[in-house]
MITOR-836510 format. One record per residue: x, y, z of N, C-alpha, C in turn; residue number from 1. Coordinates in pm, whole numbers, m for minus. Layout:
N
X|Y|Z|X|Y|Z|X|Y|Z|NUM
...
REM end
This chain:
129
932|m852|m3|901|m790|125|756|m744|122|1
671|m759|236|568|m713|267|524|m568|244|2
445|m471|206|448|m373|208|263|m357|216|3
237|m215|231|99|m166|251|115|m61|96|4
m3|m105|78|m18|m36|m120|m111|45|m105|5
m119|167|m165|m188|304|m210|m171|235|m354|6
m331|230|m406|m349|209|m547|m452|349|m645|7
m449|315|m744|m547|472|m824|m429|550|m774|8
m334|576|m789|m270|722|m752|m264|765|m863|9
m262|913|m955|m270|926|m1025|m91|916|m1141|10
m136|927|m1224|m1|831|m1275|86|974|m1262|11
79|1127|m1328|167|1241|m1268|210|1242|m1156|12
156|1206|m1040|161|1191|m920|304|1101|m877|13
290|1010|m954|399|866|m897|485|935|m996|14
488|972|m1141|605|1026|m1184|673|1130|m1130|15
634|1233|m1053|649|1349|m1005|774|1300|m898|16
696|1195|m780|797|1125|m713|939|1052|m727|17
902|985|m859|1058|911|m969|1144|1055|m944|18
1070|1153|m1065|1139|1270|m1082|1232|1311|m954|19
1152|1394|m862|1113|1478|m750|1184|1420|m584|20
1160|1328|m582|1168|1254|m446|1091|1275|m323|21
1046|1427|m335|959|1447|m219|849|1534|m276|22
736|1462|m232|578|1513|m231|487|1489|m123|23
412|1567|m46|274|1541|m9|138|1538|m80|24
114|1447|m30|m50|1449|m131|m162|1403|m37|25
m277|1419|m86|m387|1442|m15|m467|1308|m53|26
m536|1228|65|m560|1135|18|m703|1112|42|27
m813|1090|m27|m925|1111|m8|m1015|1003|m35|28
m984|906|m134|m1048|793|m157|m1041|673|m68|29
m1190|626|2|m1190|502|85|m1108|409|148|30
m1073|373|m24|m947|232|m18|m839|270|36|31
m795|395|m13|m697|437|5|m661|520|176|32
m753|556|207|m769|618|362|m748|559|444|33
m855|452|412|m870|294|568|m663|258|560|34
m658|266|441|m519|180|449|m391|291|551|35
m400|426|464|m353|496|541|m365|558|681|36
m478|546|682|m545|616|866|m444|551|971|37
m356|374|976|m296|366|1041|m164|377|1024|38
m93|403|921|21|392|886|109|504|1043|39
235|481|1011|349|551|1114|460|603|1050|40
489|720|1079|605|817|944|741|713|956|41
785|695|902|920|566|851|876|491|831|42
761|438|800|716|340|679|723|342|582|43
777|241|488|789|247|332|660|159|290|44
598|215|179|471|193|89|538|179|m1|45
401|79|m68|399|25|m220|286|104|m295|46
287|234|m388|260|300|m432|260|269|m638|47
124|297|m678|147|232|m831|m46|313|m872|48
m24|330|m957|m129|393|m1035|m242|309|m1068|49
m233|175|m1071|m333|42|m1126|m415|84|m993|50
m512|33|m1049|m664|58|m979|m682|m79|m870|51
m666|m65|m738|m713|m138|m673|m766|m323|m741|52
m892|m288|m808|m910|m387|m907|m887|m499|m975|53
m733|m434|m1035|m655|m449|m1138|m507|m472|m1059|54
m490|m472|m961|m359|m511|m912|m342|m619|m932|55
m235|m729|m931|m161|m811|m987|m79|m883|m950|56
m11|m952|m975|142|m981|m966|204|m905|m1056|57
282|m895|m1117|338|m788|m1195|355|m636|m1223|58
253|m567|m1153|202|m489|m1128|335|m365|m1082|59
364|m243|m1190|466|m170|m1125|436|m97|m1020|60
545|19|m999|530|71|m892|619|147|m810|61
632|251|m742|733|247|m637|674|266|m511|62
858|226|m425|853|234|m272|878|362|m264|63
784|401|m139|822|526|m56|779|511|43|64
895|596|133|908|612|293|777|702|324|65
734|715|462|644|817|455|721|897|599|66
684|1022|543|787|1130|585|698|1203|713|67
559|1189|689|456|1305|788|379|1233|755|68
259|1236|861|134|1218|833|33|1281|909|69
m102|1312|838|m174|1439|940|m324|1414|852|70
m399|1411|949|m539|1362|963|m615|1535|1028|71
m700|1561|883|m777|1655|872|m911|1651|862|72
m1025|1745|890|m1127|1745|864|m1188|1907|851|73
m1265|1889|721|m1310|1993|644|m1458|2038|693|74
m1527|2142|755|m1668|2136|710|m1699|2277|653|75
m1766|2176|552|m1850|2257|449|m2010|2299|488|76
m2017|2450|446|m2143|2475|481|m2224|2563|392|77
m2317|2551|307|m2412|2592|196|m2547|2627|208|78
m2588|2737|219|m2730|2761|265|m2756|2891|187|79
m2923|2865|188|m2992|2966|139|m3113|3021|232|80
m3217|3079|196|m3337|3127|294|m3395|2988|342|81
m3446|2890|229|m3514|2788|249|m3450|2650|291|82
m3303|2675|269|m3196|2553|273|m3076|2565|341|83
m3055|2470|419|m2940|2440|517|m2834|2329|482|84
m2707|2302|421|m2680|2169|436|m2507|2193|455|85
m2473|2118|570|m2351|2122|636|m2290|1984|617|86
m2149|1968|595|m2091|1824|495|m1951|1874|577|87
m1881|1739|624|m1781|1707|672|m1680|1602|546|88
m1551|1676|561|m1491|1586|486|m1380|1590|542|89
m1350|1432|588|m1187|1397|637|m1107|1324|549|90
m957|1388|527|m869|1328|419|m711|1312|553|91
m655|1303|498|m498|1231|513|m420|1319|427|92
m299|1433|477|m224|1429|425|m125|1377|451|93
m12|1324|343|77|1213|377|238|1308|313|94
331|1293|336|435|1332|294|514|1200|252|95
530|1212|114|645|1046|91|783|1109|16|96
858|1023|27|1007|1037|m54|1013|904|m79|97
1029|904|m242|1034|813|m328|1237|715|m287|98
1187|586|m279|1316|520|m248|1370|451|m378|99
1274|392|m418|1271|299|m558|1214|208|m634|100
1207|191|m770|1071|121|m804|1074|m28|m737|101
956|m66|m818|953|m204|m736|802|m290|m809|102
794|m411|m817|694|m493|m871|643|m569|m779|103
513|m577|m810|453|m681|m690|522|m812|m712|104
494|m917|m637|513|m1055|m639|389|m1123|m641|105
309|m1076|m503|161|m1140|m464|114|m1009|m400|106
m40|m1056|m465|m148|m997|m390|m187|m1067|m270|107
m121|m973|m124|m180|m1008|6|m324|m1016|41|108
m392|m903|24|m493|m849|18|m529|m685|m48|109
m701|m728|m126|m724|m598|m160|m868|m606|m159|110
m917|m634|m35|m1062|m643|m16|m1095|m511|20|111
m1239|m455|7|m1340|m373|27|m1310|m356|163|112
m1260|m208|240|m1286|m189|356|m1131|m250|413|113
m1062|m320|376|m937|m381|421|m830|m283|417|114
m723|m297|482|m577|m264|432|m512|m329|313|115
m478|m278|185|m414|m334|57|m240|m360|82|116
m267|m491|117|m91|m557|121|m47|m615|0|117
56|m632|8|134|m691|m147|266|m724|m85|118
297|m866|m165|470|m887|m128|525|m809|m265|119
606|m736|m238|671|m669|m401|848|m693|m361|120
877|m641|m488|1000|m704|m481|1071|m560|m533|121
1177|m553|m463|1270|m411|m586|1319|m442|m665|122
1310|m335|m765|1390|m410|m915|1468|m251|m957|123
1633|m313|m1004|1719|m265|m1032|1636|m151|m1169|124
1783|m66|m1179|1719|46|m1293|1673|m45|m1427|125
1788|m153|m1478|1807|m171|m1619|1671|m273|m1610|126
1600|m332|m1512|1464|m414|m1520|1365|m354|m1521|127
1374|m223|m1465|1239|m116|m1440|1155|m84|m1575|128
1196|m122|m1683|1135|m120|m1798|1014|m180|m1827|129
REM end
């Protein structure tokens, strides 16, 4: 099945979810933003710690639903007598509940600036190894 992939997640992060089932997390990196900025809450993602890069066929991972989603922006502001400098930062928080692991099949796409697709496949407990 088709899915939209969050890659670099940090590997506590995706275990937390196995564990846990429900987390929000904050999503701040490029690759990872463009992909999420359009997503819609009852979507299931393909979520895995491998670096964009380095994705694969084989490549583990789990599915999760996405539960919330909410588009923020930060500004930062730092000054002195002689210095002014004001910095905007917009992130994504996302709410997921972990459904179950799962391995890629094919890399759809994982270009620069793109949405990261993957066909992945679910795989039972006793294969998740």
């Amino acid at each position: 099945m088709e899915y939209v992939a969050l890659t670099g997640i940090s590997h506590d992060v995706v275990t937390d979810l196995k564990n846990h089932g429900l987390r929000t997390i904050e999503i701040r990196s490029p690759h990872n933003f463009f992909t999420t900025l359009n997503l819609n809450v009852g979507e299931n993602i393909f979520l895995t710690s491998t670096s964009t890069q380095d994705l694969t066929a084989g490549t583990k991972g789990i599915i999760v639903k996405l539960m919330k989603h909410q588009v923020s922006t930060h500004r930062i502001i730092n000054g002195t007598d002689n210095f002014y400098e004001e910095r905007e930062m917009t992130m994504i928080r996302i709410q997921l509940k972990s459904k179950c692991v799962a391995r890629v099949r094919k890399v759809l796409s994982n270009q620069i600036g793109q949405i990261t697709l993957v066909d992945a496949e679910e795989m039972s407990f006793y294969d998740a190894r």
